[in-house]
N, C-alpha and C positions, 0 to 999 in steps of 0.2 A: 159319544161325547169325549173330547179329546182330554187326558190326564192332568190333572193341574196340579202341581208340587206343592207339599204340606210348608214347607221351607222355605223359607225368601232367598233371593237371589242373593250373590255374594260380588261386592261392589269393591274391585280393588283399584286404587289410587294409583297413578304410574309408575312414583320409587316402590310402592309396594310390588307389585307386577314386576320390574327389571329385577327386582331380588329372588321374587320366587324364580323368576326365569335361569338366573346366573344359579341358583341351588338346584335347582330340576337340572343341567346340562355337568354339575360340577361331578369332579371324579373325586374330589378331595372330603366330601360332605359326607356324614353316615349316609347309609341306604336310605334308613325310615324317614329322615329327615329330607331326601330328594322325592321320596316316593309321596310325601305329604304334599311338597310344593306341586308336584305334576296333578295331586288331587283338586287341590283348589284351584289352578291354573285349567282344567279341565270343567269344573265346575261352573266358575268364574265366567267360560265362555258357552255354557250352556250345557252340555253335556247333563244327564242323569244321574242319576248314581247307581243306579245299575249299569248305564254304561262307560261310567268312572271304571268302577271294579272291574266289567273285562276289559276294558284298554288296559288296567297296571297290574292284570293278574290275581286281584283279591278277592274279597269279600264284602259285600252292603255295610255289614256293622262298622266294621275298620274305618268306612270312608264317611260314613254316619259321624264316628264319633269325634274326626278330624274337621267335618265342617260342622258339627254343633260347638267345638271349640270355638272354630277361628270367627262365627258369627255370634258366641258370648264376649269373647276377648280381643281378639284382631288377627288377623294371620301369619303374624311374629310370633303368639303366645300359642298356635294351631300344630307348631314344628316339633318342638322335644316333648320329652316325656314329661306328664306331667308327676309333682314330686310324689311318692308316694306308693307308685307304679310298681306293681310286682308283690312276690310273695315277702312275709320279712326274714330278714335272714337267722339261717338256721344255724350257725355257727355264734355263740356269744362273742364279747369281746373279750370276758377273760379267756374263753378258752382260746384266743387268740392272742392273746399275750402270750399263754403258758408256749405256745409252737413259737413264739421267737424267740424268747428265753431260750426254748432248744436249740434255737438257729446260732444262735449268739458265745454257744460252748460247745467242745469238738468230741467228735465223737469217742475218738481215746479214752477221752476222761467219761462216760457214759460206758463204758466196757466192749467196744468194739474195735477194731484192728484199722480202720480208717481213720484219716489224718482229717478230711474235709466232707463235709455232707454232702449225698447226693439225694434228689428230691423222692429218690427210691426207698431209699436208706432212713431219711428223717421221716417220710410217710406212714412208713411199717414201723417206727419207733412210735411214733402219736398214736399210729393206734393199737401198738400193744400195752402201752401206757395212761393211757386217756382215760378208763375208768378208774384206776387209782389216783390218778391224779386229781378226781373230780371233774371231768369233763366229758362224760359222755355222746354226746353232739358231735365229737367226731371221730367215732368210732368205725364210720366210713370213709375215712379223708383219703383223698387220694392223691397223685404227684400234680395236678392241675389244679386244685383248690390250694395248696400247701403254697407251690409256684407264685399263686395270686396272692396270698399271706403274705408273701416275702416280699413279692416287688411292691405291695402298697406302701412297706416301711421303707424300700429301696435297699433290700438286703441282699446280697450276695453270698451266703455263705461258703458257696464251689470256690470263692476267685479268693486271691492273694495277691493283696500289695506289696511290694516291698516299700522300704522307707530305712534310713539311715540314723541311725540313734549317734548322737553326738557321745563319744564315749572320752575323749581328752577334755581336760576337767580346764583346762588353760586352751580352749579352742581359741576362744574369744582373741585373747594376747596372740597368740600364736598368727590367726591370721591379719592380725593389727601390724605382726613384724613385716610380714610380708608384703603387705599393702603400701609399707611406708617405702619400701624399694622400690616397687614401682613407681610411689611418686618422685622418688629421685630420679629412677630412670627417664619419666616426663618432663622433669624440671630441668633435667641434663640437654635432653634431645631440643626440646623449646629454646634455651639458651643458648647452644650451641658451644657450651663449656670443652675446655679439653683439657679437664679432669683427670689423672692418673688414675682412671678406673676401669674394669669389664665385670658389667653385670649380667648372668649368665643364667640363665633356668636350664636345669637337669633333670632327667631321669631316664629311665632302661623300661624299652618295648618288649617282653617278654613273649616267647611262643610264635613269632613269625613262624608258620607254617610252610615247607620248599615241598608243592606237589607238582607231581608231573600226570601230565597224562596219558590214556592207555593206547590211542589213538587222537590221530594227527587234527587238528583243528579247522573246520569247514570255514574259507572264509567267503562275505556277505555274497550273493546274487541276487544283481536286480532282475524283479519279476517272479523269484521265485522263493529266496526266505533272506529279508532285511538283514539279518543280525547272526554274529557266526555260531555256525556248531561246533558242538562237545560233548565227546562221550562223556557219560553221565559215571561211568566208573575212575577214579582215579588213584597216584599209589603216592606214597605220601613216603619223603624223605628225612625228615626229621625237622627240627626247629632250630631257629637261631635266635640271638636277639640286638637289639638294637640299642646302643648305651649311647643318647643325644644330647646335644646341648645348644640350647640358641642364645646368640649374643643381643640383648634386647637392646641395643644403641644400633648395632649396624645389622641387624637379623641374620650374620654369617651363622650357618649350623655345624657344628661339628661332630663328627660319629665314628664308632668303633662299631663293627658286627664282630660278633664272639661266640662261642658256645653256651659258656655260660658266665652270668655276671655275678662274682664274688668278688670279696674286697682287691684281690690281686688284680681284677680286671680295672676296679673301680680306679685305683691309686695308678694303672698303667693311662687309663683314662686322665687321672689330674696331672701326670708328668708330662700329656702331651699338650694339655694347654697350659702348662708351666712354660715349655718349648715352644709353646706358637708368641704368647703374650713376653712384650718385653718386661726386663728384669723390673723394673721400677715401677711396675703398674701393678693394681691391686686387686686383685679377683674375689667379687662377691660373687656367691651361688646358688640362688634358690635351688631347694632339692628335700625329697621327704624322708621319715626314716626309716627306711631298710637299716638294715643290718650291718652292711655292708659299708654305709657311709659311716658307721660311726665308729667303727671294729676296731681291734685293737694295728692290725695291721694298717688303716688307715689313718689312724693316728700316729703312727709312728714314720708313718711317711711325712706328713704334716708340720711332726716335729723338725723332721732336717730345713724345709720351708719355712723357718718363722714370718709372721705377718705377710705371708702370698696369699692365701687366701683367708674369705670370711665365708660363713654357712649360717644361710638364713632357710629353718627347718619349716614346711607345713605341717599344721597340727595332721594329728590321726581323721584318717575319714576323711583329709582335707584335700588331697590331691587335686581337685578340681580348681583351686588356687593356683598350679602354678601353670606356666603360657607355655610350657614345651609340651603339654596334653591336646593344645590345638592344632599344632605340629601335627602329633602323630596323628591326629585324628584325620586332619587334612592327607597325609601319609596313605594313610587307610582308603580314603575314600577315591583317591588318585590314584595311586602306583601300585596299590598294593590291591585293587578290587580285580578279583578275576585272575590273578597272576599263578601260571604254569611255569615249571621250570624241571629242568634236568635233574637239580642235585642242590643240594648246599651251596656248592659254589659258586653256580649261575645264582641263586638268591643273592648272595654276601656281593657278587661283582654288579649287580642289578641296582641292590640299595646303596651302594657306594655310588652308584654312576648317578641314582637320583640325587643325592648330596650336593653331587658336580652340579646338576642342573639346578639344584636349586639356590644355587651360591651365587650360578653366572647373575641371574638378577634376585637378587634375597629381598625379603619381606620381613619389612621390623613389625613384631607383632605388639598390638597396644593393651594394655587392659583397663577397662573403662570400670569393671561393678564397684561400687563405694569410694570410689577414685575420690570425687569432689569432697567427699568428708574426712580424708586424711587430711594431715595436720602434722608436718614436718618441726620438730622441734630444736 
């Protein structure tokens, strides 16, 4: 007498059928929840359930209790877990508060010699601590339950952001002054005024690095390595730096390479565009404040200058305010990526000749952030 199934057949609808299908076939789905669909999907077309289980590898109960789901509920509610599932957990949630609170203070201050937690270090802390604390339960914890703790609350303890604390009490004013230059410089350029004025943004590239190398540089072959080589060891010449200024009306840049920039460089710096700019014209300067700019020796230079120039300061922390940082930045990412050189000198004759080049056609740089909400008085 041939077997007749205790169980009624399992009657799936077509949208139902293309979803179990696209989940049975998908890479992106859990296991259990593909391994379900291939059940009913097997079932569905007759199959047994004993010979469910060896086609997907299982057991009779497993696939038992996935088709007495899906023919109490429907074959949507036959997929995940249902709620409930599992032992309960053995970890409280205060004792899980008490391991973030740990997370949350460094370990210095706990009496250990590390600066930042590792899941080694706060593990064997919890649990040499845990009974005192009143928390017994995890007096096993280990780096992969602790691990789980932390990412539920999205905690990071290992990592370090930095962040910039506004520390000039006058930021606000400070970068209000400077904004309002560039709306001049906008309202100048848009008009096409010819204003007795050059408005200038400043500042000094510190640390240019002059390395050479220790051997000769492979250049490209096709077919056999795209892009050149270079020995991986190299000798390093010392530093220069770069003291720039762009003219935000016509984007001429102007540059001194130095050794070092103190106020004697600074004030050789303002006497040559004293000497470039005619006598009658009035030089504004964005610029921050070093030391340098404000010194006694470059005030004293200034003084023999009455009314040639004005000094429009960015507050502290503000440098990202002024437009000769896009410069360099551009600098950097241009002429200066990869750059080998002999000595000092090739560097100093290098960055001067990029100057050249970039004078032959200059670039007025604009700055647009909070532009529209100045308010020129």
């Amino acid at each position: 007498m041939p077997f007749v199934p205790r169980r009624p057949a399992l009657a799936l609808e077509p949208g139902v059928r293309a979803d179990l299908e696209r989940i049975s076939r998908s890479r992106r789905e859990p296991g259990s929840r593909s391994q379900r669909a291939k059940m009913l999907l097997l079932y569905a077309d007759g199959e047994s359930i004993s010979a469910v289980a060896r086609a997907l590898g299982t057991n009779r109960p497993r696939v038992e209790r996935t088709l007495d789901k899906a023919l109490q509920m429907g074959a949507a509610a036959a997929l995940p877990d249902m709620p409930g599932r599992g032992r309960p957990p053995r970890i409280a949630p205060e004792a899980k508060a008490w391991v973030i609170s740990l997370a949350c203070q460094k370990p210095k201050d706990l009496g250990y010699s590390y600066e930042l937690w590792t899941t080694a270090l706060l593990s064997e802390h919890i649990r040499r601590h845990c009974l005192e604390a009143g928390h017994p339960s995890l007096i096993k914890i280990g780096r992969g339950t602790v691990s789980k703790i932390l990412s539920a609350q999205a905690l990071r303890p290992h990592k370090i952001s930095y962040y910039l604390e506004k520390r000039d009490a006058e930021f606000e004013r400070k970068m209000a002054e400077v904004l309002c230059v560039y709306k001049e410089v906008e309202i100048l350029r848009q008009s096409g005024s010819q204003e007795l004025v050059a408005v200038l943004s400043y500042d000094e590239k510190p640390g240019i690095q002059a390395i050479g190398t220790t051997a000769p540089d492979l250049p490209p072959v096709p077919g056999q390595h795209p892009e050149w080589g270079r020995d991986h060891e190299y000798v390093r010449h010392g530093t220069l730096s770069l003291m720039a200024a762009i003219d935000l009306l016509t984007g001429h840049v102007y540059g001194q390479v130095v050794e070092r920039h103190r106020s004697r460089e600074f004030v050789d710096f303002l006497r040559m565009l004293d000497q470039h700019y005619q006598p009658e014209i009035h030089i504004k300067v964005i610029l921050d404040n070093h030391s340098a700019h404000i010194s006694k020796e470059t005030r004293a230079y200034l003084a023999t200058v009455p009314n040639r120039f004005e000094f429009t300061f960015t507050p502290k922390h503000g440098s990202w305010l002024n437009l000769i940082e896009s410069f360099f930045s551009k600098m950097s990412r241009q002429m200066l990526r990869g750059i080998r050189v002999t000595g000092k000198t090739e560097l100093k004759a290098r960055i001067l000749q990029y100057l050249q080049e970039i004078n032959r056609m200059p670039v007025v740089f604009r700055w647009k952030y909070k532009l529209d909400a100045v308010t020129l008085v």
